[in-house]
N, C-alpha and C positions, 0 to 999 in steps of 0.2 A: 240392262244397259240402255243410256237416254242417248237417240243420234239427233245432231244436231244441225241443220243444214242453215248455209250463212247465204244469206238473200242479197241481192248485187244491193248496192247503193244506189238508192233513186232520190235522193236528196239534190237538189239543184245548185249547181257551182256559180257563182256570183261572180260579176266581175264588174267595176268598179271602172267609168269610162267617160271621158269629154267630148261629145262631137267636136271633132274637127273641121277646117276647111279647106276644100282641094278647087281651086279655080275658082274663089268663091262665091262658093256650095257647102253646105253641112254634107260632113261623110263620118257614116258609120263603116268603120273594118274590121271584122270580126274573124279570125283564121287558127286553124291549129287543131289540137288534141280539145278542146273548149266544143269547136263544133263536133270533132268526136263522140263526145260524150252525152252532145244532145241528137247520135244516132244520122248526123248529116253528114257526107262523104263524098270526096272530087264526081261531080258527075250527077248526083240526087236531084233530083227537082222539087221544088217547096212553091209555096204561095204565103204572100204576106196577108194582115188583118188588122185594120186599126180600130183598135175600139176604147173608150175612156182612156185616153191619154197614152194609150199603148201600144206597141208596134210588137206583132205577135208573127214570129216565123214557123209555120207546118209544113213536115217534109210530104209530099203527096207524089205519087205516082206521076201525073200527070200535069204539074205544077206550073205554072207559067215563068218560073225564073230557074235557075241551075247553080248549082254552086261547082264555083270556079276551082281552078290549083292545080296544082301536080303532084304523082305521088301521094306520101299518106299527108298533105299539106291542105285540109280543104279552105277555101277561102268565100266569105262574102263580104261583099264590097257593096255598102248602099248610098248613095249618093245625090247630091238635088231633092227633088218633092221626093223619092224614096223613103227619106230619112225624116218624115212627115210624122207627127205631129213634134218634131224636136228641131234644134237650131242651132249654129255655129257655140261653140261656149258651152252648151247644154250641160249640166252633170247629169248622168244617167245611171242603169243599174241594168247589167245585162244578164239575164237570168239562163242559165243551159240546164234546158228539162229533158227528160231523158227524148223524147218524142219531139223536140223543140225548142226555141228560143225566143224567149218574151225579153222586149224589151222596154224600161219603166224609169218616168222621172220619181227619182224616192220622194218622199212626203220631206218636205223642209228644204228641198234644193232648189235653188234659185238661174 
């Protein structure tokens, strides 16, 4: 007899995103089952990282930022020089990795 165990999904959920502006300011809002899924939850602490062109969110114990929300609702809300290296208009590509959320201008978007 062959058992067969089925390994979670670790494939990154995509999302598909324009910075906006709030007070104009570029604002990234990112909330939901999305941050679920990259393991971030009302109350977690993360630290950002920008590195070639990218804005890379790690949940850390100790993190200097918090994700916001209520309930099973988590929210991040980035906003002003936050939302660094990107800009009002931006098209982006918000990537939710199990561990994290990178965020990327795709190749060809203006």
């Amino acid at each position: 007899m062959r058992h067969t165990t089925k390994q979670a999904d670790t494939r990154p959920i995509v999302q598909q995103y324009i910075v906006r502006a709030n007070r104009g300011k570029p604002r990234i809002w990112i909330e939901g089952k999305r941050l679920t899924h990259a393991g971030l939850s009302v109350g977690d602490q993360f630290d950002m990282v920008r590195a070639l062109g990218q804005l890379v969110i790690n949940k850390r114990a100790c993190g200097a930022r918090k994700v916001s929300g209520k309930g099973e609702r988590p929210i991040i809300d980035l906003s002003g020089a936050s939302c660094a290296p990107f800009n009002t208009g931006d098209a982006v590509a918000i990537e939710y990795h199990v561990n994290g959320v990178v965020i990327i201008k795709p190749e060809g978007a203006q």
